[in-house]
N, C-alpha and C positions, 0 to 999 in steps of 0.2 A: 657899707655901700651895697645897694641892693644889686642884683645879678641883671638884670636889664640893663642901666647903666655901664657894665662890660660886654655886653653884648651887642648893645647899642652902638656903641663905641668900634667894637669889630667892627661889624658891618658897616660903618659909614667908613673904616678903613682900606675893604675892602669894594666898597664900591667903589672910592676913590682911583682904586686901581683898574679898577674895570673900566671904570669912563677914562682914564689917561690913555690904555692900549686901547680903546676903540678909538678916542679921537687919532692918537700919533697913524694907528691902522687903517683910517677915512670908515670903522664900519661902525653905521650910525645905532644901529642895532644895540650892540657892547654899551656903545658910549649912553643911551638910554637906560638899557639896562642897570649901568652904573649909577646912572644918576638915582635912579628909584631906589636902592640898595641905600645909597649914602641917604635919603629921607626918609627911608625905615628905619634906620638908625639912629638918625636925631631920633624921631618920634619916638624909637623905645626909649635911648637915655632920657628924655623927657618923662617918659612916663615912671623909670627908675629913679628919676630926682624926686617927682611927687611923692611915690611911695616911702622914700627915706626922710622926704619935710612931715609928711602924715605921722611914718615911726617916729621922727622926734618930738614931734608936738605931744604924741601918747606920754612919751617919757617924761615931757618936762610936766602933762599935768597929775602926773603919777608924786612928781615932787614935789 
């Protein structure tokens, strides 16, 4: 599993959390802020999955 995909993964972890305390806290700030955090996230695990279909495609035509 490539390292983007767990980092990816954080992050949308942690934004999730940030947009819950902004929204329950009314500050829309946080709660934006969250939200960008947990779509940085996808986008890197996304980019982590590419990487790891690219590495396996290499291997299978290695065999």
């Amino acid at each position: 599993m490539d390292k983007n995909v767990i980092e990816g993964k954080a992050k949308q972890a942690m934004g999730a959390a940030k947009q819950k305390v902004g929204e329950v806290t009314g500050n829309r700030e946080m709660e934006a802020k969250g939200a960008a955090k947990r779509a940085e996230g996808k986008v890197q695990e996304g980019v982590g999955k590419a990487k790891d279909a690219v590495r396996d495609g290499v291997r299978n035509l290695k065999h």
